[in-house]
C-alpha positions in Angstrom: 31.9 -61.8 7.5 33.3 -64.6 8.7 36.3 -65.8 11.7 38.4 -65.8 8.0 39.9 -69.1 10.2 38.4 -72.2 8.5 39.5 -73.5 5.1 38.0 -72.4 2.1 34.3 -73.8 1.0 32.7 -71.4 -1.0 32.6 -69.9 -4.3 35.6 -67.7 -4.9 35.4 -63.8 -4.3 37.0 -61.5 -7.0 39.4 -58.8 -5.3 36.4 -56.3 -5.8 34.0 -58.2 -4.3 35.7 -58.0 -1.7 37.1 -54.4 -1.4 33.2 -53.7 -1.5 32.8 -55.7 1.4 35.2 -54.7 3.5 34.4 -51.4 2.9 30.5 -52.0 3.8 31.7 -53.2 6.9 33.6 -50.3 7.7 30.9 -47.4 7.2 28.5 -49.7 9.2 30.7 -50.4 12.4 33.4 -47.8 12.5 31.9 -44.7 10.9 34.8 -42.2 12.5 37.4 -44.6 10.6 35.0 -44.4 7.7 34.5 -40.6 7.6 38.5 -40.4 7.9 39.4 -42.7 5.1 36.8 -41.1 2.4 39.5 -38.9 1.6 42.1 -41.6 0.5 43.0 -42.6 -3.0 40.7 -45.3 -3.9 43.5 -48.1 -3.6 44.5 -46.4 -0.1 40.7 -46.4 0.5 40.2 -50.2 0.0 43.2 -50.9 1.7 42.8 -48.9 5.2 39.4 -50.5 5.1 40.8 -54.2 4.5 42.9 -53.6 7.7 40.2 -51.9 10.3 38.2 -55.6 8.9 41.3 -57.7 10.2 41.4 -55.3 13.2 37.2 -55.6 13.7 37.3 -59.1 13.6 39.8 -59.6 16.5 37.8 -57.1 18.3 34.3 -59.1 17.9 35.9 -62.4 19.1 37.7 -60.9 21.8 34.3 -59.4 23.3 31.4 -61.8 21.8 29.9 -61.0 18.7 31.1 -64.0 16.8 30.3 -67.4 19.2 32.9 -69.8 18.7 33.6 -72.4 21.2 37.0 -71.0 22.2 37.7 -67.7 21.5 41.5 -67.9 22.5 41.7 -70.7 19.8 39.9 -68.4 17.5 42.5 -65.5 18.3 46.0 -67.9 17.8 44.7 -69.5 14.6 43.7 -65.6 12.9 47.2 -64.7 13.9 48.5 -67.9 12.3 46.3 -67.3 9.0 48.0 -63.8 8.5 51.0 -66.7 7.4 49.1 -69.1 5.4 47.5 -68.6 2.0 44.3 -66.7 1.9 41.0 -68.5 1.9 39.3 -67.5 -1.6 35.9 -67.2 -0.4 36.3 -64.9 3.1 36.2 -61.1 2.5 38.4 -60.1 5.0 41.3 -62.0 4.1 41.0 -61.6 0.0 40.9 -58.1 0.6 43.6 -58.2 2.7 46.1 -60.2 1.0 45.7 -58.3 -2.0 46.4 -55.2 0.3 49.4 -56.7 1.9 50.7 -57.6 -1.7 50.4 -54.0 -2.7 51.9 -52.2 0.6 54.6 -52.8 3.2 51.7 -53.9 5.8 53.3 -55.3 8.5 52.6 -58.5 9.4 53.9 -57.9 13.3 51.3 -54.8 13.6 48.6 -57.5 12.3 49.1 -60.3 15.1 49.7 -57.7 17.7 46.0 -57.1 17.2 45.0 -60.4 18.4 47.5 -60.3 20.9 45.1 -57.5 22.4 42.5 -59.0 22.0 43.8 -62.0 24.2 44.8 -59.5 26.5 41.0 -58.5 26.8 40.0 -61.8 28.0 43.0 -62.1 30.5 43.0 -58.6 31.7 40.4 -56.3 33.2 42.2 -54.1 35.4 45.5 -52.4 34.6 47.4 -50.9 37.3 49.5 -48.2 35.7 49.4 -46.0 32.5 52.3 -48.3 31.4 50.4 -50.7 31.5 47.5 -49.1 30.0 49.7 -47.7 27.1 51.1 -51.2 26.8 47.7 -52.7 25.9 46.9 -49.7 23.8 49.9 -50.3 21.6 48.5 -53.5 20.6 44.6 -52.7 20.0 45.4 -49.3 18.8 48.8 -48.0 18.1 49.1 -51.1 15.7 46.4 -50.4 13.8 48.6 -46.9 12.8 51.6 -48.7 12.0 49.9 -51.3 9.7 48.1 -48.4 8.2 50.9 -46.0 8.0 52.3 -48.5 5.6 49.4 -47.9 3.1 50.3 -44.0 3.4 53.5 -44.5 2.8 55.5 -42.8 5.8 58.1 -44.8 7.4 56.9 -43.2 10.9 55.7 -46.5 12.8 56.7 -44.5 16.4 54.1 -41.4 15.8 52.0 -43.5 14.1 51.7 -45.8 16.8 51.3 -42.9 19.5 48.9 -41.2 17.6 46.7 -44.8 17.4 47.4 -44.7 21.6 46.2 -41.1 21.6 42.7 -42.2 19.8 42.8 -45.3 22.1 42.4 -43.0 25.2 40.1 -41.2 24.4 38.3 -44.2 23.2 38.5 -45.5 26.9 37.6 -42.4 28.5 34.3 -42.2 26.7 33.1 -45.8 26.8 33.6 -46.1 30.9 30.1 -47.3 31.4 30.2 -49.7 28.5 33.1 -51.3 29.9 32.6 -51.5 33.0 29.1 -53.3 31.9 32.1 -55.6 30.2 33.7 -56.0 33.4 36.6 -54.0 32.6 38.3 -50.6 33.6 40.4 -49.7 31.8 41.7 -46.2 33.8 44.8 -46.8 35.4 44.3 -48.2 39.2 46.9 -46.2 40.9 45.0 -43.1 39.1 41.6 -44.1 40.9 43.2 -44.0 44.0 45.1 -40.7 43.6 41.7 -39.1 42.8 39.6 -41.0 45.2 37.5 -42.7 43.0 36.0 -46.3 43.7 34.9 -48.6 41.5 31.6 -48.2 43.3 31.5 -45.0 41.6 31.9 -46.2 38.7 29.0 -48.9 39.3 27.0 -46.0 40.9 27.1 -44.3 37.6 27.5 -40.9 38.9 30.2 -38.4 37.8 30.9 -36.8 41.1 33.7 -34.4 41.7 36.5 -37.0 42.2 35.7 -38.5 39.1 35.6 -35.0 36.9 39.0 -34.7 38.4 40.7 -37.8 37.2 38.9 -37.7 33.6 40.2 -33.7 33.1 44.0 -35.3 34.1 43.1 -38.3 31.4 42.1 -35.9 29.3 45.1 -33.7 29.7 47.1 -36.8 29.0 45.9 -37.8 25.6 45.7 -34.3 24.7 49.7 -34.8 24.8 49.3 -37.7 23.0 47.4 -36.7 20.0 50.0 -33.6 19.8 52.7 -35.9 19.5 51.0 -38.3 17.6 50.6 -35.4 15.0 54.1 -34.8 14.5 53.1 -37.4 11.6 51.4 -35.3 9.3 54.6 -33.5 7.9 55.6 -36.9 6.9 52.7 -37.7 4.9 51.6 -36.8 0.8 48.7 -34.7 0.7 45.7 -37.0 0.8 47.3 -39.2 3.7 48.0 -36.3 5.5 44.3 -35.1 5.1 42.5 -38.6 6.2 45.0 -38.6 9.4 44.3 -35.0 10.3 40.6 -36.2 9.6 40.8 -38.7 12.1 43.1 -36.6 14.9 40.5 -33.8 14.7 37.2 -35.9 15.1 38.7 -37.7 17.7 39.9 -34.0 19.5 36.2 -33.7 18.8 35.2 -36.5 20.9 37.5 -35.4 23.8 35.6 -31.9 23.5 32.3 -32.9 23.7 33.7 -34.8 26.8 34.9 -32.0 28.4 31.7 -29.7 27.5 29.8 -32.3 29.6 32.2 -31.5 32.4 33.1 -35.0 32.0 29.7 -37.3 32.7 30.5 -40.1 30.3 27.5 -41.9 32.4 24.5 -39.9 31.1 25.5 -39.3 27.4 27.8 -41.0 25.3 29.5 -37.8 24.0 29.8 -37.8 20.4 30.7 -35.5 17.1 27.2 -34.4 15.4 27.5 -35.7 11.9 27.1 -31.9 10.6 30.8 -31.3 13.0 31.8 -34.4 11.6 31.6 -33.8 7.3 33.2 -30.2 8.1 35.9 -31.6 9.9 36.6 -33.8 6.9 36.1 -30.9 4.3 38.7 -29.1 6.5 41.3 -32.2 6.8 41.0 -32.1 2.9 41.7 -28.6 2.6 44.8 -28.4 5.0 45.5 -31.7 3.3 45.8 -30.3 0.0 48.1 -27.4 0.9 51.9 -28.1 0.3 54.1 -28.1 3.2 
């Protein structure tokens, strides 16, 4: 898939074509999202997936998949194309149009996501949780208001805290992976309070101080993914099951981080994919119960 930035010069993709794609790309590189949204409508489906593609691709120029010679350029002209006409040959952006064309998608949620992303490249520490929650707001929480859209809630506020509850757990797992990206993303007044260094975090080790400040982040985004699910009520039954889906595996993640009494540093703690298919056969059920 391409940057979805440069004018069109290939041969024109159908709207199928590239649904198909987007949704390929989505069971390769996100396969929580992808196990959440399997419970959609097939429209909803295509759509959600169109969306995490737009959201991917910010992510990947942000951080270095895709080499382009400046990636803040890259970044301004994606949020600019979400206002121009869709190239015809580009996945992403077919699939998307037709998505924004069929749901209230908004546009704002969209260039927020590149906004993080910028953020990423200018920003490494962050020295409060408001600031934390401030970046999470772009990379994550907007991600649930463009996709509460395609449910069809008008809840942007718990959809948005919910996407900041996933968001933190997100950053509590991947500490050694981004601190290999030069980033830490827990809160630097919090590393104090607990007596943790970034030397620790180097180190690799999770000693004492550290299980300490990752059971108060965890207690934190516990909170979080509470109030983010204030959303389900809100919700028809198969949106309601695919966002229950996604609270629960990522409840799941924050269990299996707590089981490990919090070393993030010598597994990545993860839902088995057994955990994972039950979890979605149970969002489904309570999904399909009326309120």
């Amino acid at each position: 898939m391409s940057t979805g930035v440069a004018a069109s010069s290939g041969p024109a993709l159908t709207v199928d074509q590239a649904y198909a794609e987007v949704q390929r790309l989505t069971r390769e590189r996100a396969k929580n999202f992808a196990f959440g949204i399997m419970v959609l409508p097939p429209a909803k489906r295509r759509a959600v997936a169109a969306i995490y593609a737009y959201a991917r691709l910010t992510d990947d120029i942000a951080d270095g998949d895709i080499v382009v010679p400046d990636k803040a350029a890259a970044l301004l002209a994606l949020r600019a194309a979400l206002d121009a006409p869709a190239p015809v040959d580009d996945a992403m952006w077919v699939a998307l149009a037709d998505a924004r064309s069929r749901y209230p998608i908004s546009r704002d949620a969209l260039a927020a996501l590149c906004d993080g992303g910028l953020q990423d490249m200018q920003q490494q520490r962050y020295a409060d949780i408001g600031e934390l929650v401030g970046y999470c707001r772009k990379v994550a929480g907007a991600v649930g208001v463009a996709c509460c859209a395609v449910y069809g809630a008008d809840q942007p506020g718990l959809a948005e805290t919910l996407g900041i509850a996933l968001q933190l757990i997100n950053i509590m797992r991947d500490v050694p992976e981004d601190w290999q990206l030069g980033r830490v993303y827990l809160p630097q007044d919090e590393l104090a309070a607990f007596g943790v260094t970034e030397a620790d975090l180097a180190a690799g080790v999770a000693t004492p101080a550290f299980r300490r400040l990752m059971a108060f982040q965890g207690e934190r985004a516990r909170a979080y993914l509470a109030e983010g699910r204030e959303l389900l009520p809100h919700l028809d039954r198969r949106s309601r099951a695919c966002v229950a889906t996604f609270a629960t595996l990522y409840e799941g993640i924050l269990d299996a981080i707590e089981a490990a009494d919090y070393d993030v540093f010598t597994t990545r703690p993860s839902v088995p994919t057994v955990r994972k298919l039950a979890i979605v056969a149970g969002g489904l059920g309570r999904g399909l119960v009326p309120l």
